[in-house]
C-alpha positions as CSV (number, residue, x, y, z in Angstrom):
1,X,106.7,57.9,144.9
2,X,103.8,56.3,147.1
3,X,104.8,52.6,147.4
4,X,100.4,51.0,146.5
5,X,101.7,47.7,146.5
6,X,104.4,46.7,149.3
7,X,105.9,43.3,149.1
8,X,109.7,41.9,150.4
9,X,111.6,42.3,147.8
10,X,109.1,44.7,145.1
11,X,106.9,47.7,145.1
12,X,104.5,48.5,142.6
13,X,103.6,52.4,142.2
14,X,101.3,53.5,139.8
15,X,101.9,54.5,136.0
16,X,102.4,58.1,135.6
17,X,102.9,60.1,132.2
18,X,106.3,60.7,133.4
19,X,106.7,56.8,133.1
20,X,106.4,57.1,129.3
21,X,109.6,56.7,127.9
22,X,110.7,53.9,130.3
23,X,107.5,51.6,128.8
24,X,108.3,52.3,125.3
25,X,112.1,51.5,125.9
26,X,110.6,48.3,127.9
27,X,107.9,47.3,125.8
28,X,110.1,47.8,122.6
29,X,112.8,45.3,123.5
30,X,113.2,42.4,121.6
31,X,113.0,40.3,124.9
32,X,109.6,41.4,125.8
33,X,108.1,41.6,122.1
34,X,109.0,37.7,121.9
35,X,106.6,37.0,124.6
36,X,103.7,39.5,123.9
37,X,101.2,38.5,121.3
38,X,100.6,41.9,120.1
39,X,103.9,42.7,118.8
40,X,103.6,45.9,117.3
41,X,106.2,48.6,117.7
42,X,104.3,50.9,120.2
43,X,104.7,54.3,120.0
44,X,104.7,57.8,122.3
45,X,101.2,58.1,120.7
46,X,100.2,54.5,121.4
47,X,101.2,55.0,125.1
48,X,99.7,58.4,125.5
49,X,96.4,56.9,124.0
50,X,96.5,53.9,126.1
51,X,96.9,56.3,128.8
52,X,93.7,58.4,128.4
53,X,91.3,55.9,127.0
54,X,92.6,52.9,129.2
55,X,94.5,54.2,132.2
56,X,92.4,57.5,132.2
57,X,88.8,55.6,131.9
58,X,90.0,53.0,134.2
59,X,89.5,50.5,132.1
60,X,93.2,49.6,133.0
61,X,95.2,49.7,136.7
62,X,99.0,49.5,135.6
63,X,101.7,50.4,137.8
64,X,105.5,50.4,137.6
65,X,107.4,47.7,139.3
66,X,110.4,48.5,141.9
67,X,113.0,46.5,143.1
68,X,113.5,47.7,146.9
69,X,117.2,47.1,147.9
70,X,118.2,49.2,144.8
71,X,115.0,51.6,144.0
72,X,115.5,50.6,140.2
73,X,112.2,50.2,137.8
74,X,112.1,47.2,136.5
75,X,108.8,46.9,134.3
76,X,105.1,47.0,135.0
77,X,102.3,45.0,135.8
78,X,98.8,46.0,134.9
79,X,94.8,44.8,135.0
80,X,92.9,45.5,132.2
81,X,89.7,44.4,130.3
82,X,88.5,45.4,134.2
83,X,84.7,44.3,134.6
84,X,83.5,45.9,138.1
85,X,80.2,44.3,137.2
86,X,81.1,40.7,137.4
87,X,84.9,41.0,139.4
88,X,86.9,40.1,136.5
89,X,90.1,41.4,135.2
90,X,93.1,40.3,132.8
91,X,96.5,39.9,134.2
92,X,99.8,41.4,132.5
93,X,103.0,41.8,133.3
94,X,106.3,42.5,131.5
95,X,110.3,43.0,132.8
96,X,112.0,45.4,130.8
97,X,115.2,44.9,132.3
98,X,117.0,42.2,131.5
99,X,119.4,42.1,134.6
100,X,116.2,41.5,136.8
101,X,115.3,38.3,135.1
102,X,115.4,35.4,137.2
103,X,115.4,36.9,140.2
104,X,111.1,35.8,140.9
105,X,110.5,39.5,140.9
106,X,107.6,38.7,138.4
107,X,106.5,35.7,141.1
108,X,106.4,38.1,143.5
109,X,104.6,40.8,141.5
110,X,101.9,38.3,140.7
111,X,101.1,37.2,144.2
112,X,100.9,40.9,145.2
113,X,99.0,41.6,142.6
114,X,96.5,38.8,143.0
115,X,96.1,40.2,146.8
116,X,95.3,43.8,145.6
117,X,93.3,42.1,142.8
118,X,90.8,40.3,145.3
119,X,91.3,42.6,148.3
120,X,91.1,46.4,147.0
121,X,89.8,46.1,143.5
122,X,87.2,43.4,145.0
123,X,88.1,41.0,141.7
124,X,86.1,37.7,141.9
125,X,88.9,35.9,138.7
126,X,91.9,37.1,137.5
127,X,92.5,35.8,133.8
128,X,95.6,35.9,131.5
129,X,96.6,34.7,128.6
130,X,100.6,33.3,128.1
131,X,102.5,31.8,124.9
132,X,102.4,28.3,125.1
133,X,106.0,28.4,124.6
134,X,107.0,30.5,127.7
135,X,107.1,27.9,130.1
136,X,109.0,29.6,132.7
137,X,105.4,32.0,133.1
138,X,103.1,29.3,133.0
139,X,104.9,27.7,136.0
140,X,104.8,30.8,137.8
141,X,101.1,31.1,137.5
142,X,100.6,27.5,138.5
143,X,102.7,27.8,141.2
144,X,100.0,31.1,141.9
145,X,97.2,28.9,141.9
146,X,96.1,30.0,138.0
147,X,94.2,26.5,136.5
148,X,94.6,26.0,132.5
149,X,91.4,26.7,130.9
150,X,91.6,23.8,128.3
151,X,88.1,25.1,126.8
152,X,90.0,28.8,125.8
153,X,92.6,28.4,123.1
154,X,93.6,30.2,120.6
155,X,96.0,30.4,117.4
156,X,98.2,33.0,116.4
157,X,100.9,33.5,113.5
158,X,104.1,35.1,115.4
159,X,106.6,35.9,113.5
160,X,105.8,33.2,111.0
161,X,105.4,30.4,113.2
162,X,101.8,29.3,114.8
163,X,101.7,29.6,118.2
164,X,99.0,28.3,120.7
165,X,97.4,31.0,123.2
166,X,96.7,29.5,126.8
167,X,94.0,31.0,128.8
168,X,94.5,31.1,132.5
169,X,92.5,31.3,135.6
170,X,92.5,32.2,139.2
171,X,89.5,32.7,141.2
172,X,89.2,34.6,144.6
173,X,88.9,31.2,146.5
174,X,91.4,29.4,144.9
């Protein structure tokens, strides 16, 4: 697999078809649902879809994320919502496997991804939104340099409780 994003301890390659069943088994586990605010079960026909009109269109850049020392997938990181016109794209990320939690794979996948972001995709602001609740993110991206946008909140139902949507940024010169 070509390595597009080399860091220490990570790789990112991109997402191939052959990826498929990996993202459903990730994106399907309770552990990542809880965090995502579309929590839908998605399906092989949700991911193929996402892959020709998002992937495809490249409306979205998503890669797979490796863990160097052992070569094991872990999750993926992506950009979508990507505006060429005004260098703005939204952040995601998710882990999939739970053994590779707290090891700051995810801190590292963000900083490489913020390079690639400004340096290759020529990005002027990275933007992302994170459950108020997962505080263990939210200090990640602070710790990256992404600023709280107090003006950008939003309000969701989850699972019967209301939770709060935080908007964050990061601009190129940050």
């Amino acid at each position: 697999m070509i390595k597009i994003i080399d860091g220490k301890n990570v790789y990112l390659r991109r997402l191939e078809e052959a990826d498929t069943d990996n993202i459903l088994r990730w994106r399907n586990m309770p552990h990542v649902v809880e965090r995502f605010i579309y929590r839908i079960e998605v399906t092989r026909a949700d991911h193929e879809k996402w892959l020709s009109e998002q992937v495809g269109k490249g409306l979205v850049e998503q890669f797979i994320i490796v863990v160097k020392a052992t070569g094991q997938e872990i999750g993926s990181q992506y950009f979508s919502h990507i505006d060429k016109e005004n260098g703005i794209a939204e952040f995601g990320i998710f882990i999939g496997e739970k053994d590779a939690i707290g090891h700051h794979y995810g801190t590292e996948v963000l900083q490489l991804s913020l390079k690639y972001a400004f340096e290759e995709m020529n990005m002027q602001e990275i933007i992302l939104r994170v459950l108020e609740d997962n505080e263990r993110a939210i200090r990640s991206y602070k710790n990256c340099g992404f600023e709280i946008c107090p003006e950008l909140t939003e309000e969701m139902v989850l699972d019967g409780i209301r939770k709060r949507i935080i908007f964050m940024k990061r601009d190129k010169n940050s």
